[in-house]
Each structure stands twice: as structure tokens, then as C-alpha cells.
C-alpha positions, 0 to 999 in steps of 0.5 A, a space after each residue: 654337846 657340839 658332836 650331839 648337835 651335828 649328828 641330827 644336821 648331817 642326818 638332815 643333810 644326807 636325807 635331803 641329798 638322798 631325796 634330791 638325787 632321786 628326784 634328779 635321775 627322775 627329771 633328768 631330761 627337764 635340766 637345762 645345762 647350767 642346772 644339770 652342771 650344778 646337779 652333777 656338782 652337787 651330787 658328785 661332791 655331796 653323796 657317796 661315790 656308790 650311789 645309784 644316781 651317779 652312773 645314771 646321771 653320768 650315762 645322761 652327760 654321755 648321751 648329751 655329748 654324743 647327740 651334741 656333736 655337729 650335725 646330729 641332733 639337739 646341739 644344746 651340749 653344743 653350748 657347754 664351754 671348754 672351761 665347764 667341761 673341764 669343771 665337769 671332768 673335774 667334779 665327777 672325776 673322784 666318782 669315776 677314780 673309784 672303781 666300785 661307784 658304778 658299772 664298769 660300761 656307763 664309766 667307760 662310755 663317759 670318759 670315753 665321750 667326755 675324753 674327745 669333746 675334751 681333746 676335740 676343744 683341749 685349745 679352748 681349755 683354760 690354763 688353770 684347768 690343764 694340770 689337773 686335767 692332765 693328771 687325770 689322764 694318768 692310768 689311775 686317774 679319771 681319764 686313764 681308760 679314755 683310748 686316747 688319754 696320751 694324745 689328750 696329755 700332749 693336747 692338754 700341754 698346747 699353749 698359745 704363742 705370745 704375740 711378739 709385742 708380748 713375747 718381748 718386754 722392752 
């Protein structure tokens, strides 16, 4: 009886997560960056790694990132902290691994702009993200195409200097 009950539940679920992601890649440009961040979330973790919204939304985070760069363009990707990019590459990360989830060229593209807005704040990034990001930079990781992944691992292994009233406990 509890089985029969979740069944019209999940399928409840799946429907409004089929509608939201539609309407997600129909909006895309009305997201702020908070509201894209939780989007992205949501849709990363809640619908099957092949749908057809992942690789769009994921082709939009890449050209947020590129006319988000000094100089160029609306900076509002500008506004994005290392930690919540570092969430970005984690959330989106599964999607990515699987190799059938989208077109090959939108998966590149994305790590590859996800990749050096990382290595160019990978200073910035909290500790508690740094392992895990730093697995994913393994050939069969999320990162693992990103041209720069080594140098990006050894980034990801920085970490700040004790002052020297910290470095010594009397």
C-alpha cells in the first residue's frame, strides 16, 4: 500500500519537474544569478542527466561566463563568489561525467569557461570545496577535459600562510 501511494507522488514530481525545466530554458534570460544557481540545482539533481534542458541551461552558464569577464559586457556573472561557483561545478558535475547527458561540444565549452573562471579565483575557493573539486579534475571526472585541469589540481592544492601568531600556539 505505501508503494501504490508514491507511485502517483513520483509521477506528480516528474511532471512538474518536466514543466519547470521547459519553462526554465524559456526564461533563461529573466534569471538573476541567485535564481539561475538554485534552477541549475534543481534541475542538475531532480531530472535525468539526458534531458534536453541540461545542455541548454548549461550552454547559458557558459556565455554568462564569457561576457562576464573584465572589460566585456554585462559583469553580473562577475557577481558569482568562488564558493558559488564551486557549488556550480559541483551540482552540475554528475550531469557532465555522463557522457550521453549532452552534446559533446556544449560539455566542453562549459568546462572549459567553468575551468578558468575556477583556476583564475581557485585562491578564493573555500577549503571545503577544494577536494572535491580537485577529484573532479581527474580524466574521468567533471573537469577532466578542461585543457588546463592539471594546472587547475595544483591551483586547488594553494593554501593560505598561518600568520605567524597562528602558525605558533605558546
Amino acid at each position: 500500500a505505501v508503494l501504490a501511494s508514491k507511485r502517483p507522488a513520483e509521477a506528480a514530481r516528474s511532471a512538474l519537474l518536466e514543466a519547470a525545466a521547459k519553462e526554465v530554458v524559456v526564461r533563461l534570460s529573466d534569471f538573476g544569478l541567485p535564481q539561475l544557481l538554485l534552477v541549475t540545482q534543481v534541475l542538475a539533481q531532480g531530472v535525468d542527466a539526458t534531458h534536453d534542458a541540461l545542455p541548454k541551461v548549461l550552454d547559458y552558464w557558459r556565455e554568462k561566463m564569457r561576457t562576464g569577464k573584465k572589460g566585456s559586457g554585462p559583469a553580473d556573472v562577475g557577481k558569482l563568489s568562488a564558493e558559488q561557483l564551486a557549488k556550480l561545478a559541483l551540482w552540475v558535475a554528475p550531469v557532465v561525467r555522463e557522457a550521453s547527458a549532452m552534446a559533446g561540444q556544449v560539455k566542453h565549452r562549459f568546462v572549459q569557461a567553468v575551468g578558468e573562471r575556477l583556476l583564475s579565483e581557485s585562491r578564493e575557493v573555500p577549503e571545503a570545496f577544494r577536494a572535491q573539486l580537485r577529484a573532479e579534475c581527474r580524466p574521468e571526472g567533471a573537469l577532466g577535459c578542461f585543457v588546463k585541469r592539471e594546472e587547475l589540481f595544483k591551483a586547488l592544492l594553494w593554501k593560505p600562510k598561518q600568520r605567524q601568531g597562528q602558525a605558533r600556539s605558546r
